[in-house]
Backbone as a chain_set.jsonl record, in Angstrom:
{"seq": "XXXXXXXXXXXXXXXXXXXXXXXXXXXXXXXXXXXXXXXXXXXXXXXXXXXXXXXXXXXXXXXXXXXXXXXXXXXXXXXXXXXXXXXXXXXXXXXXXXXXXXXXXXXXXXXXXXXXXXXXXXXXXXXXXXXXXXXXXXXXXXXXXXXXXXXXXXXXXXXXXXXXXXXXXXXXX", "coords": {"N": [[197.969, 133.087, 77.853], [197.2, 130.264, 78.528], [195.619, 129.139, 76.616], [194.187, 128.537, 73.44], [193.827, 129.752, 70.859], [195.58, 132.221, 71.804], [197.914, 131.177, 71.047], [200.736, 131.099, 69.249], [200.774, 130.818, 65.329], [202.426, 128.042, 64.134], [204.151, 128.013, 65.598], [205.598, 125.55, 68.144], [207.073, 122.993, 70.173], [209.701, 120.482, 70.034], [210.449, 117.39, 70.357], [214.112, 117.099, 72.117], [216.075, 116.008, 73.011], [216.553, 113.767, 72.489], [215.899, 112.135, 69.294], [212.715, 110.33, 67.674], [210.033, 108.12, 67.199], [206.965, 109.882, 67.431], [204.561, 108.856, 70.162], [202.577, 109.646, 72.396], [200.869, 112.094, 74.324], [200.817, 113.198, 77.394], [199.67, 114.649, 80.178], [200.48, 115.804, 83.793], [199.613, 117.092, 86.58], [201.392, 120.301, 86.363], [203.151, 119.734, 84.283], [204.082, 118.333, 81.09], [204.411, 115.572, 79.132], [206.228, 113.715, 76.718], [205.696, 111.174, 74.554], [207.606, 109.176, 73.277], [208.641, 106.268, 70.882], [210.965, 104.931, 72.479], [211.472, 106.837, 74.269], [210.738, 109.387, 76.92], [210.073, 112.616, 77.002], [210.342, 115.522, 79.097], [208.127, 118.616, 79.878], [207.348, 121.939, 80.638], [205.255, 124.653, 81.855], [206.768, 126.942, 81.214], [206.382, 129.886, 81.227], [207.559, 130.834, 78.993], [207.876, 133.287, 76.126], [207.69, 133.209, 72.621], [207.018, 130.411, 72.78], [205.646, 128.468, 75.12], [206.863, 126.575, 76.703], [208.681, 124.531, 79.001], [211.742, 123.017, 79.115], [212.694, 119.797, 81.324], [215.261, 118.715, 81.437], [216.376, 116.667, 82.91], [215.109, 115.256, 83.41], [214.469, 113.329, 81.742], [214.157, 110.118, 80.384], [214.845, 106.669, 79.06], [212.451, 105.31, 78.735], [209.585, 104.497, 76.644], [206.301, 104.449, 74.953], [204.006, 101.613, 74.855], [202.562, 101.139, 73.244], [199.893, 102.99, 71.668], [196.076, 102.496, 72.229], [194.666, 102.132, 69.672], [193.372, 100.921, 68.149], [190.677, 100.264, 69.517], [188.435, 101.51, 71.703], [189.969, 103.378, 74.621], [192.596, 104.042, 77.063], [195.942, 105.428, 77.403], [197.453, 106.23, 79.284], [196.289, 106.87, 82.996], [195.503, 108.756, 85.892], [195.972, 108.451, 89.661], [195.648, 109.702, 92.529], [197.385, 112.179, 92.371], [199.366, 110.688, 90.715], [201.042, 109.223, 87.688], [200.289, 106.553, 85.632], [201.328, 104.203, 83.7], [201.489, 101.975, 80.779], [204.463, 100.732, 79.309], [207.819, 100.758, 77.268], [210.871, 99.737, 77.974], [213.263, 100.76, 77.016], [216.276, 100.586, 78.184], [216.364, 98.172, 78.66], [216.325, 96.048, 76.94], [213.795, 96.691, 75.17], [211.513, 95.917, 77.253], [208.343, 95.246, 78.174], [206.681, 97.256, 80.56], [205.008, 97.831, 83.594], [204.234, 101.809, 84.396], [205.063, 104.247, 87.371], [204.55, 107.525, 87.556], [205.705, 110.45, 89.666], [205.682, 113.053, 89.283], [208.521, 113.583, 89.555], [210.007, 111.16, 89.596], [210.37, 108.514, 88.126], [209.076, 104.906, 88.215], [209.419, 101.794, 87.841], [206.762, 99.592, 88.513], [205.379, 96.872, 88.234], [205.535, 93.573, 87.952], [207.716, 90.503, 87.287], [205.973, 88.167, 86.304], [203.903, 89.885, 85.816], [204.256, 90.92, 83.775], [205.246, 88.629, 81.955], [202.557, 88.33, 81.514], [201.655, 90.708, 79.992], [202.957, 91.03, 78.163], [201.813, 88.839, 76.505], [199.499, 89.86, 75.506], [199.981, 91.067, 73.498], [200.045, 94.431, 72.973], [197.555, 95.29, 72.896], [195.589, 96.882, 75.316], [194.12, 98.71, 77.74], [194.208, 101.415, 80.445], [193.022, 102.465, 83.185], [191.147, 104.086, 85.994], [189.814, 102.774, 89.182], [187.366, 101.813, 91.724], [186.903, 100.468, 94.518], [185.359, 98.468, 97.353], [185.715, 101.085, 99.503], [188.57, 101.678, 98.521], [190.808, 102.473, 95.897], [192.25, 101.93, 92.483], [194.552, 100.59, 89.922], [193.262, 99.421, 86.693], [194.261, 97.423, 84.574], [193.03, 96.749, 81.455], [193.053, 94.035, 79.273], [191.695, 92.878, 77.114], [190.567, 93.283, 73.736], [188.011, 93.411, 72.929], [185.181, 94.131, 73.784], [183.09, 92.531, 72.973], [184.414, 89.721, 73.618], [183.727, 86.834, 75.486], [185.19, 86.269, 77.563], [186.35, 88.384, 79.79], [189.388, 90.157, 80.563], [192.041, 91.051, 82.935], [194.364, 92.861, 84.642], [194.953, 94.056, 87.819], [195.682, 96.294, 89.972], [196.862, 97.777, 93.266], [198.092, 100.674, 94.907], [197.824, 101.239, 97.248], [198.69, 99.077, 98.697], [200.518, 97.766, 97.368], [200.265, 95.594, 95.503], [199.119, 93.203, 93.584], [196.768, 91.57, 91.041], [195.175, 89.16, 89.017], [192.14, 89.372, 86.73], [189.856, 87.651, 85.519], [187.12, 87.36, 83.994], [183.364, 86.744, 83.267], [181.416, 88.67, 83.332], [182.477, 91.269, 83.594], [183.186, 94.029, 82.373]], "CA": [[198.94, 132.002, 77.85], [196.613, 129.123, 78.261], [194.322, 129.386, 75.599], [194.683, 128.2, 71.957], [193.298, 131.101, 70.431], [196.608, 132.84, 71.691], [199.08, 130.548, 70.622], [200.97, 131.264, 67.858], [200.571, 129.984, 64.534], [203.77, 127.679, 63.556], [204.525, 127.603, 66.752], [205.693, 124.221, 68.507], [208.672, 122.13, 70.407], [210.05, 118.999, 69.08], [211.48, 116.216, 71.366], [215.154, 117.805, 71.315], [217.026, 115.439, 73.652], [216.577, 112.038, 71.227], [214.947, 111.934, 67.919], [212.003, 109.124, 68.534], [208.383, 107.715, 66.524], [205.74, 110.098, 68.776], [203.775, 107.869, 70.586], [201.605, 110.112, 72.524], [201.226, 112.967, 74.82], [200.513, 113.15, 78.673], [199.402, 115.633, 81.637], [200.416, 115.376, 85.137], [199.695, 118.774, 86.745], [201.858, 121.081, 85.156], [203.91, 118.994, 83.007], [203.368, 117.619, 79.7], [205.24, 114.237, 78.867], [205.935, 113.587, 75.033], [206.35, 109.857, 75.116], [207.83, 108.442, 72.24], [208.354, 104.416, 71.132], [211.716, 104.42, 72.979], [212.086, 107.491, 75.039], [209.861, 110.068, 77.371], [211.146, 113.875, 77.269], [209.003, 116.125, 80.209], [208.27, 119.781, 79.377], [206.738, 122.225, 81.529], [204.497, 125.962, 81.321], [207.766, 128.363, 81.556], [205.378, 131.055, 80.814], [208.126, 132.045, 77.744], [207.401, 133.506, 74.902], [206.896, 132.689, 71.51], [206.909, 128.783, 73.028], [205.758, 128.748, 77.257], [206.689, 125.138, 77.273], [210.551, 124.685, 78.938], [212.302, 121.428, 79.287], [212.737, 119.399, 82.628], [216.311, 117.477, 80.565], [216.859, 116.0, 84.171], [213.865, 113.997, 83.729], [214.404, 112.143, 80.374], [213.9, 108.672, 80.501], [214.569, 105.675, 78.137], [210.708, 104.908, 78.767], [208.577, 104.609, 75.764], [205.298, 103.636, 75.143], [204.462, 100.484, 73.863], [201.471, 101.226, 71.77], [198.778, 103.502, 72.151], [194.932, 102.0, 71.705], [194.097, 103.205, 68.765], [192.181, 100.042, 67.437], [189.345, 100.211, 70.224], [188.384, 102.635, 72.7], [191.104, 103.136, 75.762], [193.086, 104.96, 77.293], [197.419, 104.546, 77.608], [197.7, 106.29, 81.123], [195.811, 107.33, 83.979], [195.898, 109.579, 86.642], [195.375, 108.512, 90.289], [196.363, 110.043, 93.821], [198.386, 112.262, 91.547], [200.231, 109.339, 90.46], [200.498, 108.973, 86.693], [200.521, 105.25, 85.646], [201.325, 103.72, 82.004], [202.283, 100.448, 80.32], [205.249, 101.295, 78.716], [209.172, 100.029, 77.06], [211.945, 100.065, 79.17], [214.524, 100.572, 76.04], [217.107, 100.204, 78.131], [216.476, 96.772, 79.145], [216.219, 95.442, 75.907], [212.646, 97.094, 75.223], [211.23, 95.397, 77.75], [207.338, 95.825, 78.745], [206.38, 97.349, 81.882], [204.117, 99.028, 84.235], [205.787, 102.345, 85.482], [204.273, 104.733, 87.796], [205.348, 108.896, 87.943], [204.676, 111.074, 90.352], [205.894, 114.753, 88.34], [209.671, 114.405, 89.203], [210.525, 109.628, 89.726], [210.218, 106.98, 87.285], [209.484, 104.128, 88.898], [208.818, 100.25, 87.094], [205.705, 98.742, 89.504], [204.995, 95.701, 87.677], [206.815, 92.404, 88.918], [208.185, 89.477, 85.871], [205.212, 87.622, 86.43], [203.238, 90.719, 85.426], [205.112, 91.443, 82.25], [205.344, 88.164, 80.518], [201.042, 88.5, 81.31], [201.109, 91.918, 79.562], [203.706, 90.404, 76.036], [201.098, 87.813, 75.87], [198.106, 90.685, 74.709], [200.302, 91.997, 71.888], [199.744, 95.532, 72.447], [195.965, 95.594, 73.369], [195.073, 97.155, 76.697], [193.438, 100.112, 78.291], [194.178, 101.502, 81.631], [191.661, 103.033, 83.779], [191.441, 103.77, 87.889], [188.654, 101.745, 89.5], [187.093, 101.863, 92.953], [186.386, 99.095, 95.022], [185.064, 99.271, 98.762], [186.266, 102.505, 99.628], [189.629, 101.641, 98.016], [191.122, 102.644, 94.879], [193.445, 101.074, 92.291], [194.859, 100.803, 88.31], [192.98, 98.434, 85.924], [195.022, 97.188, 82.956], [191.918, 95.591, 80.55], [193.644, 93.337, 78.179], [190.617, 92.127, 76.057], [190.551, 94.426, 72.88], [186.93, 94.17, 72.798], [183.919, 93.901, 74.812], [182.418, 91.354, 72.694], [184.81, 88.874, 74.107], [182.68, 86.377, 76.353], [185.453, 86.363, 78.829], [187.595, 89.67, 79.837], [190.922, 89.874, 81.593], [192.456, 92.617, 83.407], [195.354, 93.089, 85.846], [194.388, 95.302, 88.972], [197.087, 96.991, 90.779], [196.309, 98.188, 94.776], [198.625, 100.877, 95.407], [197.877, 101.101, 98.566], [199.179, 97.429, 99.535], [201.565, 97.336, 96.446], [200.122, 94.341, 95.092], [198.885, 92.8, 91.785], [195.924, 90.939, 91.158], [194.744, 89.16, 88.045], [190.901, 88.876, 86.673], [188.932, 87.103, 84.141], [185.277, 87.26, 84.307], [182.182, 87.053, 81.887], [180.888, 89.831, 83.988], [183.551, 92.356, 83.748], [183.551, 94.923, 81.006]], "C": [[198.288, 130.63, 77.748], [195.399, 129.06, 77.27], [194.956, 129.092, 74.282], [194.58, 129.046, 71.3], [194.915, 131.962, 70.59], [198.189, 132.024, 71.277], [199.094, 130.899, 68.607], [201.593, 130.396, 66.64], [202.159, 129.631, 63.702], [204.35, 127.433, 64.766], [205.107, 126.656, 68.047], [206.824, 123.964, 68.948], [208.536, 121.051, 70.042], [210.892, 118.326, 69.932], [213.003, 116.483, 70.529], [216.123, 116.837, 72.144], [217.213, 114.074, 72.956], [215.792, 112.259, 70.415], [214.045, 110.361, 68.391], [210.936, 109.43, 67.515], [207.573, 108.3, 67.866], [204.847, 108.898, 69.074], [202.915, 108.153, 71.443], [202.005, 111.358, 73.367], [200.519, 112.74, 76.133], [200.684, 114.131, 79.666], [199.303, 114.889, 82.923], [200.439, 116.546, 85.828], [200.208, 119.843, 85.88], [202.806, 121.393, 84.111], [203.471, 118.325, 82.202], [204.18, 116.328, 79.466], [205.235, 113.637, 77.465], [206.614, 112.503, 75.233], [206.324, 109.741, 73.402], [208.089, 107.028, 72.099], [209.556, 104.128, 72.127], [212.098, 105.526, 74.404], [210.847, 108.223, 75.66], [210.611, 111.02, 77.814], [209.68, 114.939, 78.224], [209.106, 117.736, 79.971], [207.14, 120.591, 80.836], [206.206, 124.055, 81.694], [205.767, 126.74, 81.734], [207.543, 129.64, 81.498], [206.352, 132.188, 79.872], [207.278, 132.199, 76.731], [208.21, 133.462, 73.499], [206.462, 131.594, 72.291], [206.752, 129.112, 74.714], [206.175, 127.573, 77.594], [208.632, 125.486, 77.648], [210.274, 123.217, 79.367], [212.843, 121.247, 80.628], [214.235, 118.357, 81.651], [216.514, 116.384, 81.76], [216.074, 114.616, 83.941], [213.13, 112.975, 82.302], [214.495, 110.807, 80.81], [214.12, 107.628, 79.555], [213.233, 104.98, 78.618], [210.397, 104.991, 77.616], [207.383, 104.168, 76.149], [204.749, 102.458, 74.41], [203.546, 100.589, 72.965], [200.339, 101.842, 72.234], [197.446, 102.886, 71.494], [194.526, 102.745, 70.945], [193.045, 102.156, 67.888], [190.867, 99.944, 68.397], [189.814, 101.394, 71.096], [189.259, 102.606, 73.844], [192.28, 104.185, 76.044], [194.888, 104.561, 77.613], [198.052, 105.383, 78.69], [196.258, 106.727, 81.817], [196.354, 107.451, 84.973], [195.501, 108.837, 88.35], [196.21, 108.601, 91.571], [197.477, 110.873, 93.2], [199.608, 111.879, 91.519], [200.296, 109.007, 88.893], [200.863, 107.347, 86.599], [200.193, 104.89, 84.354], [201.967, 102.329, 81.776], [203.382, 101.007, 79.703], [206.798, 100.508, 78.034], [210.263, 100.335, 77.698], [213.127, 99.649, 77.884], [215.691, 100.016, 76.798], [217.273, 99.411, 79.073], [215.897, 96.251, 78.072], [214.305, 95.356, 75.377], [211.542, 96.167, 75.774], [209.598, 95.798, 78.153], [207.178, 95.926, 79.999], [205.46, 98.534, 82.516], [204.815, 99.895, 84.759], [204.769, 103.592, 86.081], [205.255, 106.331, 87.822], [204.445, 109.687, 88.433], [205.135, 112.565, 90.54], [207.934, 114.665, 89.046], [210.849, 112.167, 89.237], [209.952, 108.907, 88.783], [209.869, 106.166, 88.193], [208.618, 102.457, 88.244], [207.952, 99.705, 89.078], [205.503, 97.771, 89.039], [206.189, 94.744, 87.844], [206.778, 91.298, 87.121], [207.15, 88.958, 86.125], [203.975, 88.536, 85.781], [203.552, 91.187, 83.78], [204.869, 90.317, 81.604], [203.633, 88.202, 80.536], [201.083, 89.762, 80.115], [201.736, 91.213, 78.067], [202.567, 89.801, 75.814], [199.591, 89.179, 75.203], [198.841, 91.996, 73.659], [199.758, 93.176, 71.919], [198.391, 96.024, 73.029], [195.746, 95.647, 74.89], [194.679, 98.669, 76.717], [194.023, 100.293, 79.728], [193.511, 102.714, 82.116], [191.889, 102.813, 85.577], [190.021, 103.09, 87.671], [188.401, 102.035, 90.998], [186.184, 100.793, 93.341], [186.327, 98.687, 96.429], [185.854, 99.227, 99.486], [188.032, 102.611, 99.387], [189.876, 101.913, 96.674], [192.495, 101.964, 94.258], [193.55, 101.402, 90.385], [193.905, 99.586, 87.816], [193.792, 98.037, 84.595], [193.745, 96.003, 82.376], [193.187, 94.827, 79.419], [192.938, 92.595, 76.915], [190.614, 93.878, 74.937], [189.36, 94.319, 72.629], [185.99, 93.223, 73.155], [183.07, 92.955, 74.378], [182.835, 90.195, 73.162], [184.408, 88.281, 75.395], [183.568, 86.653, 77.937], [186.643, 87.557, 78.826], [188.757, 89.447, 80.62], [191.26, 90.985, 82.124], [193.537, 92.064, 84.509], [195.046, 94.269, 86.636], [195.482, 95.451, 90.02], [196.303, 97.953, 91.809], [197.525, 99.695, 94.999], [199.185, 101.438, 96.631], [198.581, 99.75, 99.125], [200.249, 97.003, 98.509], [201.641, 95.82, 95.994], [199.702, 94.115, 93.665], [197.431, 92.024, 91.887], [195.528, 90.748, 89.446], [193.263, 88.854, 87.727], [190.471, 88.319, 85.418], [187.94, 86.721, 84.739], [184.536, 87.343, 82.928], [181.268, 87.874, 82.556], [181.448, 91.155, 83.578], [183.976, 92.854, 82.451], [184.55, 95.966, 81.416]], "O": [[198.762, 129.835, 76.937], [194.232, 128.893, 77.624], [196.133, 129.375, 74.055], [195.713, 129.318, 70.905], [195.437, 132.329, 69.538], [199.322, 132.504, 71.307], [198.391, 130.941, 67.597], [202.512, 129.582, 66.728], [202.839, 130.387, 63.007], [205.132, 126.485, 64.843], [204.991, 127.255, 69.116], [207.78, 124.501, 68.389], [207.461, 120.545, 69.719], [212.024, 118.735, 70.188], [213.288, 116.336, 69.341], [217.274, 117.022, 71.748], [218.275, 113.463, 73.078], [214.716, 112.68, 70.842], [214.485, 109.507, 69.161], [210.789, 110.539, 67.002], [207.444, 107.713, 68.94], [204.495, 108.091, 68.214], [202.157, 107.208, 71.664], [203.162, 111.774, 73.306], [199.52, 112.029, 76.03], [201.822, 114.456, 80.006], [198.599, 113.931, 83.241], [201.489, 117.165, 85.66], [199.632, 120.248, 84.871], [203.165, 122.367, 83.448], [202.467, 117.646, 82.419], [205.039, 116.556, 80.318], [204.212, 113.067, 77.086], [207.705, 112.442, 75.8], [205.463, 110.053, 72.58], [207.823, 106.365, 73.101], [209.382, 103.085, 72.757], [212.803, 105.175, 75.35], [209.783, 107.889, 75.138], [211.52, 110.877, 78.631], [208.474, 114.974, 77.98], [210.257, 118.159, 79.868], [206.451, 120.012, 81.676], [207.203, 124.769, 81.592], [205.654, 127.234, 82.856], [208.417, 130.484, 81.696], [206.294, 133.415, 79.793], [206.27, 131.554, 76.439], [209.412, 133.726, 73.488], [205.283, 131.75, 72.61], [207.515, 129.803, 75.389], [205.976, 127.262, 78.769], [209.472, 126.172, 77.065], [209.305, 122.553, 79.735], [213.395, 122.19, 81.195], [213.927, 117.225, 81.279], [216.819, 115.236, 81.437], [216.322, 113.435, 84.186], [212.102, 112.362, 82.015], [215.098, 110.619, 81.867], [213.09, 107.687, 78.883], [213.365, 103.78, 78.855], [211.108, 105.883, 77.152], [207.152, 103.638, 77.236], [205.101, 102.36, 73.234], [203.732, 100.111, 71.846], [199.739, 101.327, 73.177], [197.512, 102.701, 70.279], [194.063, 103.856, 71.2], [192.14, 102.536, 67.144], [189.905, 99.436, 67.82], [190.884, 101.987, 71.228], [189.353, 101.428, 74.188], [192.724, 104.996, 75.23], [195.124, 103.433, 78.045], [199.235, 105.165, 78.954], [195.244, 106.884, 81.137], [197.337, 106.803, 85.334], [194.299, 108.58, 88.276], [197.189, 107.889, 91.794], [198.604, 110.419, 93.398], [200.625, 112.366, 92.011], [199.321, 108.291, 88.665], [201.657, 106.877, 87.415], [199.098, 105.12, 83.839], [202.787, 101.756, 82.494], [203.124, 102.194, 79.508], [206.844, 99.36, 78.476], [210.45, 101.53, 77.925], [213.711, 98.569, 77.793], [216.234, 99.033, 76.293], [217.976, 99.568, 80.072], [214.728, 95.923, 78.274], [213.67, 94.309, 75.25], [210.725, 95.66, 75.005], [209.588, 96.965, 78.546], [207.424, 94.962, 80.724], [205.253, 99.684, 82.13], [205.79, 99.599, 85.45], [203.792, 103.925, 85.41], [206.462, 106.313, 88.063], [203.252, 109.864, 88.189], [205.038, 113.197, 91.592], [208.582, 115.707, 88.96], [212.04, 112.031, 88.959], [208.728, 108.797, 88.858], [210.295, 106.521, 89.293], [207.411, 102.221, 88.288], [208.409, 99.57, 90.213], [205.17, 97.247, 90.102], [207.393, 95.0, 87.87], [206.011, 91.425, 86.167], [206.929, 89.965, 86.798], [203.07, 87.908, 85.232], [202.854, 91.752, 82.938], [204.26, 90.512, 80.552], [203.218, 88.088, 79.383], [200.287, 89.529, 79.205], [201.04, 90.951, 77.086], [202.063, 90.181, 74.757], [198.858, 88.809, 74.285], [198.519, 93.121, 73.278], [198.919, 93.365, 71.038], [198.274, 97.119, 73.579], [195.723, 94.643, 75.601], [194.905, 99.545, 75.883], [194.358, 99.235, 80.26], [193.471, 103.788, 81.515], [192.455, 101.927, 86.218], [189.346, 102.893, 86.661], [189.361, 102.562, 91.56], [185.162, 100.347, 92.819], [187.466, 98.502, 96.857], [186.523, 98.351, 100.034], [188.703, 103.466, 99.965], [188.92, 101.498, 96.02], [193.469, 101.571, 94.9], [192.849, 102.184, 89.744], [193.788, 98.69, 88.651], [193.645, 98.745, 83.599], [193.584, 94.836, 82.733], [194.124, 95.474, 78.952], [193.47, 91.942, 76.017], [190.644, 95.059, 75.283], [189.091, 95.246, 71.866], [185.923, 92.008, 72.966], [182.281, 92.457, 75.182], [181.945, 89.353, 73.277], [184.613, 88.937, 76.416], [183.085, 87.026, 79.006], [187.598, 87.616, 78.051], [188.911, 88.43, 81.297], [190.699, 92.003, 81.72], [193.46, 90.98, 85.086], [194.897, 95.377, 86.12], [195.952, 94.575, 90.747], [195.394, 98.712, 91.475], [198.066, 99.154, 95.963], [200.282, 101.874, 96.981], [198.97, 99.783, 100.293], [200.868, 95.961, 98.723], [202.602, 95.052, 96.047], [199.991, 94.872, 92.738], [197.005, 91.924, 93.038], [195.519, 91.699, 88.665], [192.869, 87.953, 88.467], [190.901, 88.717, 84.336], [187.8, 85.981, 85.713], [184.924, 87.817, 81.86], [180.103, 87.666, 82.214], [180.691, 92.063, 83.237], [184.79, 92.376, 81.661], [184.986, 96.763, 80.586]]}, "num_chains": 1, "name": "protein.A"}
């Protein structure tokens, strides 16, 4: 069942609850998350056959994602405290950008207006990455699309203290 080798050829599901532009794919234990530009449909090992994947419909979302890094190196979630955490569009608030955190069955927008119009202003370009910082852990959102840039930026999210924090350094890759 888990192995590629046994999957069969032709084989596949297709985001069946909204038609949508794929926009990537995502693991949070033992759900998969097919995020598209306006929506996010959650699937999960049903161990059927031909297809083992079954649908969670409960847990559709007008979430998208807003753009996956595909012009530099980066990543468009990460995992931490199994917690997944993504930038993402909130279609139905007038595709709005936002940070949203899931933790395999809640949505939930973490990022405050002050955080958002920061994120419109980098058109698209970010990475997010966990970070550790003494003996605490947290999200990084980089916003510099590339490391040659003398000075970097980033938004750092605690979620332990449910706070925000912004950086720019000529240190900080």
């Amino acid at each position: 069942m888990n192995t590629l080798t046994s999957w069969p050829v032709g084989s596949f599901i297709t985001k069946q609850i909204r038609e949508d532009i794929p926009q990537g794919l995502a693991r949070l234990n033992n759900q998969i998350l097919a995020f598209g530009r306006e929506t996010v449909e959650v699937f999960y090992n049903a161990g059927l056959t031909p297809d083992p994947l079954g649908r969670l419909q409960y847990l559709h979302q007008r979430i998208g994602l807003r753009a996956t890094p595909h012009y530099w190196d980066g990543a468009y979630y990460t995992i931490l405290k199994n917690r997944m955490y993504f930038v993402g569009w909130d279609s139905a608030a007038t595709y709005a950008e936002r940070v949203f955190s899931y933790n395999g069955s809640i949505f939930e927008r973490i990022s405050t207006p002050f955080i958002e119009r920061i994120l419109q202003s980098a058109n698209g370009y970010y990475s997010i990455d966990t970070f550790s910082f003494h003996s605490g852990s947290g999200i990084a959102i980089s916003l510099s699309a590339d490391s040659s840039i003398s000075t970097q930026r980033a938004l750092l999210f605690f979620p332990d203290w449910n706070d925000w924090f912004e950086l720019e350094s000529t240190v900080f890759s």
